[in-house]
C-alpha positions as CSV (number, residue, x, y, z in Angstrom):
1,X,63.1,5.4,175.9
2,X,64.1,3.6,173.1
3,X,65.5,5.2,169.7
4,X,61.9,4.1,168.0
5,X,59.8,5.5,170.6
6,X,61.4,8.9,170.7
7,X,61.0,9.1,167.1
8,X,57.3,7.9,167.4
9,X,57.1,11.0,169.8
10,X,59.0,13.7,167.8
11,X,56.8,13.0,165.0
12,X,53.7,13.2,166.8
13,X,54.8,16.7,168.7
14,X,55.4,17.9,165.5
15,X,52.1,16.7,163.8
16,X,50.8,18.8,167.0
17,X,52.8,21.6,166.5
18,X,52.0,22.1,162.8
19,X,48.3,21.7,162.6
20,X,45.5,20.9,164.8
21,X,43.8,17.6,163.6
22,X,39.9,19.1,162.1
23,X,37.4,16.3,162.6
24,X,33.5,15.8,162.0
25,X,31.0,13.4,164.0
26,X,28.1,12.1,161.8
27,X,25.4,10.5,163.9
28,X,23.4,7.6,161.5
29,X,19.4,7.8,163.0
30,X,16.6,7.7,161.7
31,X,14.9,9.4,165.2
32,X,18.1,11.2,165.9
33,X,17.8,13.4,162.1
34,X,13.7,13.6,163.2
35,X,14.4,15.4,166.3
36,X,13.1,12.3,168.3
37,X,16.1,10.9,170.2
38,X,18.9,13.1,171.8
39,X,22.5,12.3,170.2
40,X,23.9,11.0,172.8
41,X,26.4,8.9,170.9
42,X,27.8,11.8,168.9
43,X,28.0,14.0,172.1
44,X,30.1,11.1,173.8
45,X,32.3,10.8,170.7
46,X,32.6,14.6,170.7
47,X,33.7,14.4,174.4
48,X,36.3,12.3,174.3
49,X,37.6,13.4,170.7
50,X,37.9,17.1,171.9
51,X,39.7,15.7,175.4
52,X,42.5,14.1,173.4
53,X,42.8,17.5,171.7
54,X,41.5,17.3,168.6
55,X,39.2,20.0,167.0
56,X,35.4,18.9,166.0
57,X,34.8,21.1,163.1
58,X,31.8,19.5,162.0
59,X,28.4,17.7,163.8
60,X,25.7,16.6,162.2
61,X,22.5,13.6,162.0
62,X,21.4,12.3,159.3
63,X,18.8,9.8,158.5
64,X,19.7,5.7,158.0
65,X,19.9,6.7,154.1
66,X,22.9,5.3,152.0
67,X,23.3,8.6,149.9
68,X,23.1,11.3,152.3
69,X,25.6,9.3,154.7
70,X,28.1,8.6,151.5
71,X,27.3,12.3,150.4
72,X,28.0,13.6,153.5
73,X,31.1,11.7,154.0
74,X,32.0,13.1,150.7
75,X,31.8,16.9,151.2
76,X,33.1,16.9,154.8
77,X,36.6,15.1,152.8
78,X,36.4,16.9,150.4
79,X,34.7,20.4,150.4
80,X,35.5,20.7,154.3
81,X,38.8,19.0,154.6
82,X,38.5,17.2,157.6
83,X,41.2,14.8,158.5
84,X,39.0,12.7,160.3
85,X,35.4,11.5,160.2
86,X,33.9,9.7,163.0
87,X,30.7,8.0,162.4
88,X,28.1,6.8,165.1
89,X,25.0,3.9,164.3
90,X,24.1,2.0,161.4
91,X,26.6,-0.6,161.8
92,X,24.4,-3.4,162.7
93,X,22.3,-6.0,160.7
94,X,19.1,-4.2,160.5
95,X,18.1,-3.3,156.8
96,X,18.0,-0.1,157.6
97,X,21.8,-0.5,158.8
98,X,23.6,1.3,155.8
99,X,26.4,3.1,157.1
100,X,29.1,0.5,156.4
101,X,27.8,0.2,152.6
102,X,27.6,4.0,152.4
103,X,31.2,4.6,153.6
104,X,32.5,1.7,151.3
105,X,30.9,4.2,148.5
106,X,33.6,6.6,149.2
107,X,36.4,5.4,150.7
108,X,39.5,4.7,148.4
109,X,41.0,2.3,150.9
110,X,40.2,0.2,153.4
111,X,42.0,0.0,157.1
112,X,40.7,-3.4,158.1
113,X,42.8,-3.2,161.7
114,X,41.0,-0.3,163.0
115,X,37.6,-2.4,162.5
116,X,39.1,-5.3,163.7
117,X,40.3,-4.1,166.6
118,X,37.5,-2.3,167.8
119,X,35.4,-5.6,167.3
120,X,37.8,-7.3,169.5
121,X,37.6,-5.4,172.3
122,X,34.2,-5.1,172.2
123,X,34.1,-8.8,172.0
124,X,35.7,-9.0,175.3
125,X,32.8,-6.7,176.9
126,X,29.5,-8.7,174.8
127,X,29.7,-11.3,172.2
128,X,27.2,-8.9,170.6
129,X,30.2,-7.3,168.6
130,X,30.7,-10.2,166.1
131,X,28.0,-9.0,164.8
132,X,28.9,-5.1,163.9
133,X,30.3,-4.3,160.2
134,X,31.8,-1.0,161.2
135,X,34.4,-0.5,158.9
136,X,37.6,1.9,158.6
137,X,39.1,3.6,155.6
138,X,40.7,6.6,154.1
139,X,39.4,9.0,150.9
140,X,41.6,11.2,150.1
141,X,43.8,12.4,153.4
142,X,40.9,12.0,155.6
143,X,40.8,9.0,157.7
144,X,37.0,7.9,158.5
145,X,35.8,5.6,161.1
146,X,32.7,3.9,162.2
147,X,31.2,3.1,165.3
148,X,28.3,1.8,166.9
149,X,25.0,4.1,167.4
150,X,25.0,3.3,171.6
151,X,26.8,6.0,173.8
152,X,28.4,2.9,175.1
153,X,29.7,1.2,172.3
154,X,30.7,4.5,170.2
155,X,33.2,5.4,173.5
156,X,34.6,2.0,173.7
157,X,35.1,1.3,170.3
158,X,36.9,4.7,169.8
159,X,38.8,4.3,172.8
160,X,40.6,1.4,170.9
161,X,41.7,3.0,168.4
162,X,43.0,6.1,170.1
163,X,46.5,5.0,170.7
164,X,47.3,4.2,167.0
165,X,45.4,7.6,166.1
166,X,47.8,10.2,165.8
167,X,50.3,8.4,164.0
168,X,48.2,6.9,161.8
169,X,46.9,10.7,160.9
170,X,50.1,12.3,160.6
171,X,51.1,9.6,157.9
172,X,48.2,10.1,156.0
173,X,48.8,13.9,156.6
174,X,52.2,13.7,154.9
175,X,54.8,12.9,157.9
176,X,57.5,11.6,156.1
177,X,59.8,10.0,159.4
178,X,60.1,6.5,159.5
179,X,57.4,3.9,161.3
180,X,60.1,1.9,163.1
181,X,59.2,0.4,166.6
């Protein structure tokens, strides 16, 4: 191993040693919140979350509704202190679509490679994926990510930004060694 990687890795065994990561999983529907459609999309995301050991603190459904997603968002950052927020659905082009606007409410910051990395390898599986505005950003020291509303598309899309996910959460967490590759 190189010099870089081994610091990569002492920086991430300590972020695991110090703290388990807390994270929530919001499911955007309209049927879902009405008891009308099983979350299958959140129960994925939970899934593979919980397998790459982090701790899903919070799970809920709310409607397609701008201000319960963006107050939701809120109070999980801030009142529950959750280091990450994974959202599922509402990132489409349907009016009713509103989870990108609602997480642009509250982030402080964006994280534009996240969103654009998940859109390209989606784009390699359907050229359906141009179309999603699933977005990436930060509020506060919680990290908060959307993804598609399909069981699908939410594992895929996560599963491209795994690999940068723990460092990127132990430098928004306060880990102070260097980023060098």
């Amino acid at each position: 191993m190189v010099a870089a990687d081994l610091e990569l890795e002492s920086s991430e065994r300590r972020m695991e040693q110090s703290q388990t990561i807390m994270a929530g999983v919001l499911t955007i529907s309209d049927k879902g919140a009405q008891g009308l459609r099983e979350d299958e999309s959140g129960r994925a995301v939970v899934q593979l979350l919980e397998a790459k050991g982090y701790m899903v603190a919070k799970r809920g459904i709310v409607p397609d509704e701008s201000d319960q997603i963006a107050q939701t968002l809120q109070s999980w950052a801030d009142d529950e202190h959750l280091a990450l927020i994974i959202t599922s659905g509402g990132t489409g082009l349907t009016p009713r679509d509103v989870t990108p606007q609602a997480t642009m409410r509250v982030i402080d910051y964006e994280v534009p490679g996240m969103a654009e990395a998940m859109r390209a390898e989606s784009l390699k599986k359907t050229p359906h994926a141009m179309l999603s505005r699933a977005v990436a950003g930060v509020r506060g020291t919680c990290l908060i990510i959307n993804l598609p509303g399909s069981p699908r598309g939410a594992r895929e899309n996560l599963e491209a930004v795994l690999p940068a996910l723990d460092h990127g959460l132990a430098k928004l967490l306060g880990d102070p060694s260097d980023c060098a590759t």
